[in-house]
PDB file of N, CA, C and O in Angstrom:
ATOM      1  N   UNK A   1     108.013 150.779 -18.111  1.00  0.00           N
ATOM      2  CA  UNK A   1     108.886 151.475 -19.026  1.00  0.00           C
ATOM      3  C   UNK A   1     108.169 152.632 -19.700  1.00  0.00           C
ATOM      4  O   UNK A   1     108.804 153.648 -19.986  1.00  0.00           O
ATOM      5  N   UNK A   2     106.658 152.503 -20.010  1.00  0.00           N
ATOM      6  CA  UNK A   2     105.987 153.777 -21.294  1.00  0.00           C
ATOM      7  C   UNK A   2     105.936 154.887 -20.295  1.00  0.00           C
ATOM      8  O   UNK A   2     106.006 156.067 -20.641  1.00  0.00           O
ATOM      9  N   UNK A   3     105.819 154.521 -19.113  1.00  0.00           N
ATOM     10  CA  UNK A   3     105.734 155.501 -18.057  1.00  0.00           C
ATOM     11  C   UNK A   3     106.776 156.520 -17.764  1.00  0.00           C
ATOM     12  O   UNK A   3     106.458 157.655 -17.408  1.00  0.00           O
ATOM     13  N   UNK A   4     108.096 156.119 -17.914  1.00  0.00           N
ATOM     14  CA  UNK A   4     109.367 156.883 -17.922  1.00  0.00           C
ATOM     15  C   UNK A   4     110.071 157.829 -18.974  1.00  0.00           C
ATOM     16  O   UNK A   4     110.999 158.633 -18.887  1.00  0.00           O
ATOM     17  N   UNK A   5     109.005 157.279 -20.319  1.00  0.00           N
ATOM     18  CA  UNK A   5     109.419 158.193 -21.572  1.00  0.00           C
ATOM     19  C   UNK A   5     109.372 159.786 -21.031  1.00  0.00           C
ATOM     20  O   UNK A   5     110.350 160.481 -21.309  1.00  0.00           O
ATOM     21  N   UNK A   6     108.683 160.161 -20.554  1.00  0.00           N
ATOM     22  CA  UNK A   6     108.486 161.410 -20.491  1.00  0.00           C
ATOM     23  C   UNK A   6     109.075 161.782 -19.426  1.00  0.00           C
ATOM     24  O   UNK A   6     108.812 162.912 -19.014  1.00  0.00           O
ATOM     25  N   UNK A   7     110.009 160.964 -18.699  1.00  0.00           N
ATOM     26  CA  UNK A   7     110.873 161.971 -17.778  1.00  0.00           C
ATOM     27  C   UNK A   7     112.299 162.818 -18.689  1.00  0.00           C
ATOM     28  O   UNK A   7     112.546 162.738 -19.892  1.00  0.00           O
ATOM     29  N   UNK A   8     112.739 163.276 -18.066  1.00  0.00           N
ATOM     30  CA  UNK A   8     114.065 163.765 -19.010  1.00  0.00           C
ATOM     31  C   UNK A   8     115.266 163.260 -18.363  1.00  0.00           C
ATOM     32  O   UNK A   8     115.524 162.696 -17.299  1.00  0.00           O
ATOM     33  N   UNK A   9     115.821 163.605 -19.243  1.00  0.00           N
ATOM     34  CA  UNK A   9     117.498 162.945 -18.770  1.00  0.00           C
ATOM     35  C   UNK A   9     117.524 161.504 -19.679  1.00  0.00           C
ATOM     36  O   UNK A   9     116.819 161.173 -20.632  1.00  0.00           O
ATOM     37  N   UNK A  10     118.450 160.899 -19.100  1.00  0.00           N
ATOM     38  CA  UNK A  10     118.995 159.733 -19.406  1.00  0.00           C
ATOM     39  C   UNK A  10     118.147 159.031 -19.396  1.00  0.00           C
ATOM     40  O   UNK A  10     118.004 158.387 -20.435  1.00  0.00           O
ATOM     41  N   UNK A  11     117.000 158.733 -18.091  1.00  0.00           N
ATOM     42  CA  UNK A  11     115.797 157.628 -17.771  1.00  0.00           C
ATOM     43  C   UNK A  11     115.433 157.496 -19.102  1.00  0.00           C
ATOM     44  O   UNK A  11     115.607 156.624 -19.953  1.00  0.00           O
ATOM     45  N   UNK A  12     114.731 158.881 -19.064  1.00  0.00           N
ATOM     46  CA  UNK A  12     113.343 159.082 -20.425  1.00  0.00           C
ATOM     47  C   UNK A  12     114.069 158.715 -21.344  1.00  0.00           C
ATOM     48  O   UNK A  12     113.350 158.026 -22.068  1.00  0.00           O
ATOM     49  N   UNK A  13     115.554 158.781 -21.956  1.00  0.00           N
ATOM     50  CA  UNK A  13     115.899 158.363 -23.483  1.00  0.00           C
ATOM     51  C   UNK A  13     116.484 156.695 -22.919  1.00  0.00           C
ATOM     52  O   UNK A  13     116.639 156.083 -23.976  1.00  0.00           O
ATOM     53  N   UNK A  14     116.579 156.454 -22.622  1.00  0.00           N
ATOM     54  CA  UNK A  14     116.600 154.485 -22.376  1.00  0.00           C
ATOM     55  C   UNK A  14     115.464 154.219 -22.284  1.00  0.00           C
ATOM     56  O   UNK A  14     115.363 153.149 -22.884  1.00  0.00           O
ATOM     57  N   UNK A  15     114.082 154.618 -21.753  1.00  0.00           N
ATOM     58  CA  UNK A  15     112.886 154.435 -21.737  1.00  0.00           C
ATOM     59  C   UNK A  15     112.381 154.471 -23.176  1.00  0.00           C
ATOM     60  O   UNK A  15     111.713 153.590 -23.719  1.00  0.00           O
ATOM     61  N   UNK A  16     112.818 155.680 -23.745  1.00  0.00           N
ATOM     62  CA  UNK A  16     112.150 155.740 -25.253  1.00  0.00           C
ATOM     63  C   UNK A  16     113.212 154.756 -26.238  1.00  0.00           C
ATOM     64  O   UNK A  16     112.742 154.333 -27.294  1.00  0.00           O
ATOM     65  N   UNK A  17     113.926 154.581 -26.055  1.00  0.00           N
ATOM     66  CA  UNK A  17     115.310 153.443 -26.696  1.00  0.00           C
ATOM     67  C   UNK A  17     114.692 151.970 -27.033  1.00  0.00           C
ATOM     68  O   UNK A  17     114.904 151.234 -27.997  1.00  0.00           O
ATOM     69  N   UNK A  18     113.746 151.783 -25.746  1.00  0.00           N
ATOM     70  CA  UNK A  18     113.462 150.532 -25.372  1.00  0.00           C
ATOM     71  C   UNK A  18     112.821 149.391 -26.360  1.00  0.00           C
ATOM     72  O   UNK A  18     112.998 148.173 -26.338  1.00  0.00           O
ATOM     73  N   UNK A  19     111.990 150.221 -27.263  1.00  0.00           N
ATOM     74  CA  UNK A  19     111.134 149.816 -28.245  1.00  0.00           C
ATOM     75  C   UNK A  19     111.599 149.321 -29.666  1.00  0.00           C
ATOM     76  O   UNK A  19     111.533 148.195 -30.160  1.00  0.00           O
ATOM     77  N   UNK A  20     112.264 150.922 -30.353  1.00  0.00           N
ATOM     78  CA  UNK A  20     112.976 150.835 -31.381  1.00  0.00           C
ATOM     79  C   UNK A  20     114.912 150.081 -31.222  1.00  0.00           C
ATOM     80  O   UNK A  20     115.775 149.952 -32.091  1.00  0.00           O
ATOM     81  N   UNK A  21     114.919 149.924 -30.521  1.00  0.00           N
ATOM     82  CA  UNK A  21     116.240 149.288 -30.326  1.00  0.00           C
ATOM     83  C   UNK A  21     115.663 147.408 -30.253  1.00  0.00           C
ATOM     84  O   UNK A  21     116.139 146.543 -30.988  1.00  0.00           O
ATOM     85  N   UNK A  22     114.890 147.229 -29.502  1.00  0.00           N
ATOM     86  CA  UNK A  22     114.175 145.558 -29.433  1.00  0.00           C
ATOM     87  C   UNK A  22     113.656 145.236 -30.569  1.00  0.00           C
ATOM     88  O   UNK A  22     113.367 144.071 -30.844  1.00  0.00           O
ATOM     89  N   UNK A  23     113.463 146.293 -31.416  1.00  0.00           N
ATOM     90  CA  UNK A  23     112.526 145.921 -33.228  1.00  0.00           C
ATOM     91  C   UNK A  23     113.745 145.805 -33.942  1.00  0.00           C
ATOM     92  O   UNK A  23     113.666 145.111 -34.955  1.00  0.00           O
ATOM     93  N   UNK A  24     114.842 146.295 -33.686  1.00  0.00           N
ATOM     94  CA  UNK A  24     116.096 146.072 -34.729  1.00  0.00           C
ATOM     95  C   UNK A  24     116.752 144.936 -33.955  1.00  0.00           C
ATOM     96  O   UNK A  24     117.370 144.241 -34.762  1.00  0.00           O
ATOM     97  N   UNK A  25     116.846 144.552 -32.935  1.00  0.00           N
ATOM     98  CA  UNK A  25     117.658 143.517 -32.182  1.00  0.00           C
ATOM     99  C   UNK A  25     116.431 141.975 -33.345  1.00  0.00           C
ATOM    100  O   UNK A  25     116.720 141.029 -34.077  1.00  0.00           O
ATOM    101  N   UNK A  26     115.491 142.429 -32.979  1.00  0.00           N
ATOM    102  CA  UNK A  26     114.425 140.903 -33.708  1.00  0.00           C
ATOM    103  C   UNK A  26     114.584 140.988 -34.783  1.00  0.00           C
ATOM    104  O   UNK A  26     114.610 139.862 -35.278  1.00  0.00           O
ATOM    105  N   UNK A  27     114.782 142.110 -35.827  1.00  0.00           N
ATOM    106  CA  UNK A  27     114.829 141.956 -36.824  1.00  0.00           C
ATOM    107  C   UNK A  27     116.356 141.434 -37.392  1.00  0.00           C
ATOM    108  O   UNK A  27     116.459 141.038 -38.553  1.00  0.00           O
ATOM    109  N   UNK A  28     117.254 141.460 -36.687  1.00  0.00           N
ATOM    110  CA  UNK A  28     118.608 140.930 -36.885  1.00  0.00           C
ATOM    111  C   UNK A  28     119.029 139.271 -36.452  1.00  0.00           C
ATOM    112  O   UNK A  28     119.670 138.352 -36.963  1.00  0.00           O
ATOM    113  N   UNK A  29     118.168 139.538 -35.065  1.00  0.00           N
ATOM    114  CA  UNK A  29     118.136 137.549 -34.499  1.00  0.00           C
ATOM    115  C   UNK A  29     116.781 136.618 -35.148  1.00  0.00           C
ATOM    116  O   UNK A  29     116.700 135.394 -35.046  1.00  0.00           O
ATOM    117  N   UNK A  30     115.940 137.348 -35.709  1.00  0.00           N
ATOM    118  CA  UNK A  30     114.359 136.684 -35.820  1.00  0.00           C
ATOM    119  C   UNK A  30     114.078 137.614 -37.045  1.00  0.00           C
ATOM    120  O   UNK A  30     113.548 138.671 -36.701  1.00  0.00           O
ATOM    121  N   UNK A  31     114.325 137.473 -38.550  1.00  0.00           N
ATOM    122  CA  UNK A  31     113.994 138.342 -38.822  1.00  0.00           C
ATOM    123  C   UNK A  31     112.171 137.813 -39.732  1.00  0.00           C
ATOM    124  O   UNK A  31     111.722 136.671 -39.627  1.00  0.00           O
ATOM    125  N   UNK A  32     111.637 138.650 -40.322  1.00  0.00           N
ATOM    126  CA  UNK A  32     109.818 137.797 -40.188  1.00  0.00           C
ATOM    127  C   UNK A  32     110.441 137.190 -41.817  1.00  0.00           C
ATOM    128  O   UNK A  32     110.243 137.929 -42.782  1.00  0.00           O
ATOM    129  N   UNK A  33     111.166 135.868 -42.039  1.00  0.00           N
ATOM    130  CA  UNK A  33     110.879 134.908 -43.219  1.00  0.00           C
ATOM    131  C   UNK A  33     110.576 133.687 -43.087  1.00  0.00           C
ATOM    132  O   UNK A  33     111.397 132.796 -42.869  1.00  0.00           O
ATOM    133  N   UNK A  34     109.352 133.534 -43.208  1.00  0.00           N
ATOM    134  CA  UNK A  34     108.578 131.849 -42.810  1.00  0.00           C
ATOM    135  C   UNK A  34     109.823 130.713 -44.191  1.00  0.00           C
ATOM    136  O   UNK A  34     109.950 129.490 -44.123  1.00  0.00           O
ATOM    137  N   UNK A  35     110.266 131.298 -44.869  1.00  0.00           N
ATOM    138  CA  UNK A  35     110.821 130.511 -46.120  1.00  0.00           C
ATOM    139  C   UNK A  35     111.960 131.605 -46.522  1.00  0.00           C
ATOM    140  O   UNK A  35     112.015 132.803 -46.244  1.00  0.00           O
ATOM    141  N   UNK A  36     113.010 130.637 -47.406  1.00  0.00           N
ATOM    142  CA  UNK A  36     114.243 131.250 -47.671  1.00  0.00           C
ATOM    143  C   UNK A  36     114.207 132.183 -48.799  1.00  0.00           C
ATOM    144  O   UNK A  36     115.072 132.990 -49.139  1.00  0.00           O
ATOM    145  N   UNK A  37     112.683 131.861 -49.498  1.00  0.00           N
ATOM    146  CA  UNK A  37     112.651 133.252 -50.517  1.00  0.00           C
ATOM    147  C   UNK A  37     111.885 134.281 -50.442  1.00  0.00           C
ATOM    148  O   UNK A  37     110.735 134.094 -50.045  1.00  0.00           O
ATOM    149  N   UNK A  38     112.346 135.721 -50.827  1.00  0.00           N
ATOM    150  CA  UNK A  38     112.126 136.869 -50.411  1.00  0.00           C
ATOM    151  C   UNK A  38     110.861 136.973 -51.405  1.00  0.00           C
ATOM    152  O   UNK A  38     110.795 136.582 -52.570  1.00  0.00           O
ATOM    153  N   UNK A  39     109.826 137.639 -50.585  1.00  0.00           N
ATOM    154  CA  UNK A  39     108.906 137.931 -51.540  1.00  0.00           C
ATOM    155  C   UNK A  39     108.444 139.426 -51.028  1.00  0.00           C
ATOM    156  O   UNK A  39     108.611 139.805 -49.869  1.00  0.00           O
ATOM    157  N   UNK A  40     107.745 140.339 -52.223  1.00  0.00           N
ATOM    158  CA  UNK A  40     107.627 141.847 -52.033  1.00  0.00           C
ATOM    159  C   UNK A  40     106.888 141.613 -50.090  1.00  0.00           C
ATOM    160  O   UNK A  40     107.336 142.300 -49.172  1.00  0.00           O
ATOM    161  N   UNK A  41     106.114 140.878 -49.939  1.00  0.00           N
ATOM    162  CA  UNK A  41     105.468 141.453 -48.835  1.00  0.00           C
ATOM    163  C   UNK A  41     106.402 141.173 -47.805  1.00  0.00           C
ATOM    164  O   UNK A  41     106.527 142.068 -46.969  1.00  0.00           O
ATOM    165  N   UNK A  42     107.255 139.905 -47.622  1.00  0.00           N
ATOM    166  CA  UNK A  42     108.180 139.998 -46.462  1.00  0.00           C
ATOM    167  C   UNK A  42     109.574 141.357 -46.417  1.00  0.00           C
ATOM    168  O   UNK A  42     110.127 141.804 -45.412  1.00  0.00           O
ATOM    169  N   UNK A  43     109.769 141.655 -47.580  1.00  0.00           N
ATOM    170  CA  UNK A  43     110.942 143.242 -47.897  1.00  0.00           C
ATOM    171  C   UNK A  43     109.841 144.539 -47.369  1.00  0.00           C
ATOM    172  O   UNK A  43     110.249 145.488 -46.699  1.00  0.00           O
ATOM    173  N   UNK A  44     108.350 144.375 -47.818  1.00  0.00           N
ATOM    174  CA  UNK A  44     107.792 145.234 -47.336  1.00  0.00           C
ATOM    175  C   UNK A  44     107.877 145.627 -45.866  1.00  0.00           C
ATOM    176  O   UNK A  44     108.069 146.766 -45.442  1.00  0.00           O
ATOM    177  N   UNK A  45     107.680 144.345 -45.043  1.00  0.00           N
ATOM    178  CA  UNK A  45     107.695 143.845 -43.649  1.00  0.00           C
ATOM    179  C   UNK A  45     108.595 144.561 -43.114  1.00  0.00           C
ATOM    180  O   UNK A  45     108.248 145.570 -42.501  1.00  0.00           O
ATOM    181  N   UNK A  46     110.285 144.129 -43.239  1.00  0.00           N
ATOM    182  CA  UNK A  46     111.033 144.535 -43.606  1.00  0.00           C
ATOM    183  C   UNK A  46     111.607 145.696 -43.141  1.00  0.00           C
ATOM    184  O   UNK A  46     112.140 145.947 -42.060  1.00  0.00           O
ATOM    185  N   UNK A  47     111.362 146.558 -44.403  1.00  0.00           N
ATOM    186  CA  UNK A  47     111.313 148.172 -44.717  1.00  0.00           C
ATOM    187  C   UNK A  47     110.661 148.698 -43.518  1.00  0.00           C
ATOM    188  O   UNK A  47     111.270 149.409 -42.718  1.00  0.00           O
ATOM    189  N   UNK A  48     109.407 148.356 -43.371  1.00  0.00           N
ATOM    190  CA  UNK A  48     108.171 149.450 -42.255  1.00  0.00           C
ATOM    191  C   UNK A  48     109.171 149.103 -40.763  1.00  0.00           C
ATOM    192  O   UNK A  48     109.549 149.989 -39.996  1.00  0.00           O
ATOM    193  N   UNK A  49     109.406 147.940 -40.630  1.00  0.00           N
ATOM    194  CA  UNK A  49     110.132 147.822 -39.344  1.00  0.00           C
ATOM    195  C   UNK A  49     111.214 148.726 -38.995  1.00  0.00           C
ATOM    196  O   UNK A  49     111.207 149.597 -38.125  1.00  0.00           O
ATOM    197  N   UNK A  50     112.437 148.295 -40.045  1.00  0.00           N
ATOM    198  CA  UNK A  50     113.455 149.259 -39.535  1.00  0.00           C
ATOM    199  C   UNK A  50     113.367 150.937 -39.745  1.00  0.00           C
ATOM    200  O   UNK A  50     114.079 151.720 -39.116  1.00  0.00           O
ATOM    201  N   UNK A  51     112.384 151.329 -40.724  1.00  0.00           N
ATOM    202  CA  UNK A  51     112.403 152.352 -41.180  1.00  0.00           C
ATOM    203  C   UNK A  51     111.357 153.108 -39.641  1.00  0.00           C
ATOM    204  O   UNK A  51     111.602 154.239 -39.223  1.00  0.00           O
ATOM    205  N   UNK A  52     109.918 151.941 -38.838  1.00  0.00           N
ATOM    206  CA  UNK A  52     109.858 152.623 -37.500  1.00  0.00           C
ATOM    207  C   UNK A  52     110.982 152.788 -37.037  1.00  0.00           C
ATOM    208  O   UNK A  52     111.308 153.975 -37.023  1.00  0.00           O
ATOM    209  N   UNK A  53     112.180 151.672 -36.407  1.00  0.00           N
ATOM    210  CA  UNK A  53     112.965 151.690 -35.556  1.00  0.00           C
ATOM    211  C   UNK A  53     113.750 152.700 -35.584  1.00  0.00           C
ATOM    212  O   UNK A  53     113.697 153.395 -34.570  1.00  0.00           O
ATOM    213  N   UNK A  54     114.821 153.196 -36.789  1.00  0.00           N
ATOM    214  CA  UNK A  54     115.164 154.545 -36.670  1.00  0.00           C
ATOM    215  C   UNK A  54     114.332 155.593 -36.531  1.00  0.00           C
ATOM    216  O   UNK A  54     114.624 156.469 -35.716  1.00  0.00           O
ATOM    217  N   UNK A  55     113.109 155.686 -37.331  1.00  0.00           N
ATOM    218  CA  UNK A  55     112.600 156.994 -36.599  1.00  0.00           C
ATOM    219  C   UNK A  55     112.500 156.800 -35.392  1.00  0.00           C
ATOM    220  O   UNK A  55     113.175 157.603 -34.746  1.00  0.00           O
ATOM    221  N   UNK A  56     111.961 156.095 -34.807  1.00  0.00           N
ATOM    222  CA  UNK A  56     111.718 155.957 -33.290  1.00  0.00           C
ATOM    223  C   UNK A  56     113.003 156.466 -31.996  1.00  0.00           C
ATOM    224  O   UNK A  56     112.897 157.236 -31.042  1.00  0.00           O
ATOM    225  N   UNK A  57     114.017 155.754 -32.429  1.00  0.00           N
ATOM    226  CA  UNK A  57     115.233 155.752 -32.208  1.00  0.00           C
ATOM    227  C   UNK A  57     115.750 157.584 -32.303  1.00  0.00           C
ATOM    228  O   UNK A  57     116.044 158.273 -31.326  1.00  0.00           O
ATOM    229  N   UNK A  58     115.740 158.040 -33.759  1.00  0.00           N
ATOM    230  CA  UNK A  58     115.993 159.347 -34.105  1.00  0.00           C
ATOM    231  C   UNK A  58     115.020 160.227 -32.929  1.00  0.00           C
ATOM    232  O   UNK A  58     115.370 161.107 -32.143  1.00  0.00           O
ATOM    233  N   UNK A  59     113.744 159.639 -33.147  1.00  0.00           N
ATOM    234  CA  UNK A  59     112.906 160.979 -32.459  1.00  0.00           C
ATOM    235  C   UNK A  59     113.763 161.045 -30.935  1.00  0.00           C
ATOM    236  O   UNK A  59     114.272 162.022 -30.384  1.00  0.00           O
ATOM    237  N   UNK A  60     113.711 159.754 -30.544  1.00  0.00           N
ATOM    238  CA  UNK A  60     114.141 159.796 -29.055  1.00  0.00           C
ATOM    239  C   UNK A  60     115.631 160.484 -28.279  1.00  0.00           C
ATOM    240  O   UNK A  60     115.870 160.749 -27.101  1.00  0.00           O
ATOM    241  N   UNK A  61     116.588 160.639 -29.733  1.00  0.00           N
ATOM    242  CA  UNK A  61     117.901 161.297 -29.442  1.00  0.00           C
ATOM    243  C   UNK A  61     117.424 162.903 -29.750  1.00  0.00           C
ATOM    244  O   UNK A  61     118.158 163.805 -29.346  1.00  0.00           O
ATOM    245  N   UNK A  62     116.292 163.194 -30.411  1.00  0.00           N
ATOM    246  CA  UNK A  62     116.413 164.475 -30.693  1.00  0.00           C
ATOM    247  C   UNK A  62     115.656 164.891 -29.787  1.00  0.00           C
ATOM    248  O   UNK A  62     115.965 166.013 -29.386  1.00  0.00           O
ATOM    249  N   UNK A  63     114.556 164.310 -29.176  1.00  0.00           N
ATOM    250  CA  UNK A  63     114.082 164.792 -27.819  1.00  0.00           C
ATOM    251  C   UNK A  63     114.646 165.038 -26.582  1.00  0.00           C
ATOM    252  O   UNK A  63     114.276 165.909 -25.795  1.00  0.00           O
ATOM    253  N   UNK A  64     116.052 163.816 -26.343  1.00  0.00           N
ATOM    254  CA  UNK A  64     116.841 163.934 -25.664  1.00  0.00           C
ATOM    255  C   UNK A  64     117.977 165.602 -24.931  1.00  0.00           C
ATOM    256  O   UNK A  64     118.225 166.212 -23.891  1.00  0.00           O
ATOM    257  N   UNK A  65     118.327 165.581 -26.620  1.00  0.00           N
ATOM    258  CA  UNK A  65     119.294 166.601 -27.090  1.00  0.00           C
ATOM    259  C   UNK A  65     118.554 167.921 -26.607  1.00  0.00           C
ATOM    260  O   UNK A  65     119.063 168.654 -25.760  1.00  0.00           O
ATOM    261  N   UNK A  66     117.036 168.240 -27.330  1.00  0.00           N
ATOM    262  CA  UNK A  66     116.838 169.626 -27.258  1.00  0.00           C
ATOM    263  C   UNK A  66     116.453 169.324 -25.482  1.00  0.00           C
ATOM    264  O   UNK A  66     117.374 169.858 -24.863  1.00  0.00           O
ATOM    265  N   UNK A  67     115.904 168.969 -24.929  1.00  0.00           N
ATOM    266  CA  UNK A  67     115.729 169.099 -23.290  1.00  0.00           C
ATOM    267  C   UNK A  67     117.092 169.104 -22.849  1.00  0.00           C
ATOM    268  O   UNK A  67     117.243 169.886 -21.911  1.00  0.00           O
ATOM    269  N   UNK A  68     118.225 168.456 -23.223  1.00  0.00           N
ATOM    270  CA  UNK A  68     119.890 168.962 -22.773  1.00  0.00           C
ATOM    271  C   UNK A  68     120.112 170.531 -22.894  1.00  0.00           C
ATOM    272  O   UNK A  68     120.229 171.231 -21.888  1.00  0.00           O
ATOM    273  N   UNK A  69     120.154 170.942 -23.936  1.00  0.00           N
ATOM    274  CA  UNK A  69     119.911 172.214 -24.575  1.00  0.00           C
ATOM    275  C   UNK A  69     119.089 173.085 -23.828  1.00  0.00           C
ATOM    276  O   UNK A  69     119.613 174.170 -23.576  1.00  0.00           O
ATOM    277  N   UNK A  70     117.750 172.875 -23.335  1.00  0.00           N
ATOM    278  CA  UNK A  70     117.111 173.654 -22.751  1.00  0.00           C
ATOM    279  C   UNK A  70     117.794 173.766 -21.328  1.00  0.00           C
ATOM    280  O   UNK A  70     118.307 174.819 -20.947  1.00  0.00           O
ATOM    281  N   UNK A  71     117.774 172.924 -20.775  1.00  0.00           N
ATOM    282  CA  UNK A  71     118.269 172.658 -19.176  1.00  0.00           C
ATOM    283  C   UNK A  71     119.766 173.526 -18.992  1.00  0.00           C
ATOM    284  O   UNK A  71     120.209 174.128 -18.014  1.00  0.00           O
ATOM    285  N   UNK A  72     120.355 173.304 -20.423  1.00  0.00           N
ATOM    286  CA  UNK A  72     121.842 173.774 -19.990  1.00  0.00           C
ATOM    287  C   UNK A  72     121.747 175.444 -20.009  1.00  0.00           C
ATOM    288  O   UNK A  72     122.407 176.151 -19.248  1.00  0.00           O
ATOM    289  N   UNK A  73     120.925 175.888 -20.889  1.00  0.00           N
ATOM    290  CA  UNK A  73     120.783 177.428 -21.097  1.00  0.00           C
ATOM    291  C   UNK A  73     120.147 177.913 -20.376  1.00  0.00           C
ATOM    292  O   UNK A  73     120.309 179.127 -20.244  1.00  0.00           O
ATOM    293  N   UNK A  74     119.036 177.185 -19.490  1.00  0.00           N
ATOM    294  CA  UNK A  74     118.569 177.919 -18.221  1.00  0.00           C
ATOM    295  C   UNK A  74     116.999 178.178 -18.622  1.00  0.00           C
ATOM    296  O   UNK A  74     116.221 178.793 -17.892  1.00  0.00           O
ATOM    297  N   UNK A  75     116.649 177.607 -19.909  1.00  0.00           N
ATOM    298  CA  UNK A  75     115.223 177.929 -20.761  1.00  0.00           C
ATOM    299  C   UNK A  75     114.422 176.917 -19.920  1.00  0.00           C
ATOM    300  O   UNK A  75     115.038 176.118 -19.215  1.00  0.00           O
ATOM    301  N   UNK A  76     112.925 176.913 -19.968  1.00  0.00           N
ATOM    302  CA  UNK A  76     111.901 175.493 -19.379  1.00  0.00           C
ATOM    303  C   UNK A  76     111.395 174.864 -20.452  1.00  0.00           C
ATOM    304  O   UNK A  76     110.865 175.186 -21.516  1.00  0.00           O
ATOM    305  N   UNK A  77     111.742 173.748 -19.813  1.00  0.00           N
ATOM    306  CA  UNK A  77     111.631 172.972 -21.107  1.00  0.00           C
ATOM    307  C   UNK A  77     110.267 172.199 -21.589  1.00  0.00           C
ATOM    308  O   UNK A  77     109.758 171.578 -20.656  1.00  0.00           O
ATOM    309  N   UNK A  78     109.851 172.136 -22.317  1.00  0.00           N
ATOM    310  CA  UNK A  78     108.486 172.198 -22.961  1.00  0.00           C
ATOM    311  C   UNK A  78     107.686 170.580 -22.567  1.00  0.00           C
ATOM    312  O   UNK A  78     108.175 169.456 -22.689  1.00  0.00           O
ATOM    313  N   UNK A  79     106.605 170.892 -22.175  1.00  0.00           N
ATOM    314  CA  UNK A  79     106.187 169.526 -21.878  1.00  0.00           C
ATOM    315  C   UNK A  79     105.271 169.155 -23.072  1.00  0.00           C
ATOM    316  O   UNK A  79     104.839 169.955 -23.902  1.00  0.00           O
ATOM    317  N   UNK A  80     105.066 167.971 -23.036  1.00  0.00           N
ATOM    318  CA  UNK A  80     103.873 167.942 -23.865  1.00  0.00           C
ATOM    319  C   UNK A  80     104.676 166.886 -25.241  1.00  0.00           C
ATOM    320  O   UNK A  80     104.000 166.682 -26.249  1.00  0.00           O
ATOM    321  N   UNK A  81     106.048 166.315 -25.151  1.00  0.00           N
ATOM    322  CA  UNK A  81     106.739 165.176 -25.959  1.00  0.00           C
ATOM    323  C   UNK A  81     105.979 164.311 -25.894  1.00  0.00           C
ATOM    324  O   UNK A  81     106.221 163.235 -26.440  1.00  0.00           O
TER     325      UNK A  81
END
C-alpha cells in the first residue's frame, strides 16, 4: 500500500486514505479506554488521533484534487508529494 501513495489518480488517494481512515474506524470500534473514566491523558490520546486522521485524510484529498487540476489543464504535475 505505502508504495502506491505516490501514484496519482484514484490508486494514490485510496492508498493515502488507507491509514487515516483505519485510525478513525479504531477509534470508533476500539477506542484507547482501559476504564470507563476519562482522564486528561486518554482525551489527550484521543485528540492527537483524530486530529492525525483528518489531517492525513485532508492532505490526501488536497493532493488528490491539485494533480486533477494539473492533469486536466494540461500543466506537469509536480513530483516530489
Amino acid at each position: 500500500m505505502g508504495a502506491a501513495i505516490r501514484r496519482p489518480g484514484l490508486i494514490g488517494l485510496l492508498a493515502a486514505l488507507t491509514v487515516p481512515v483505519g485510525a478513525a474506524v479504531q477509534m470508533m470500534v476500539l477506542p484507547p479506554r482501559p476504564h470507563l473514566t476519562l482522564t486528561p491523558a486518554i482525551v489527550l490520546a484521543e485528540v492527537i488521533v483524530w486530529t492525525a486522521a483528518v489531517s492525513g485524510a485532508g492532505w490526501a484529498v488536497h493532493r488528490f484534487w491539485v494533480e486533477r487540476r494539473a492533469g486536466l489543464s494540461g500543466q506537469p504535475v509536480q513530483s516530489g508529494w
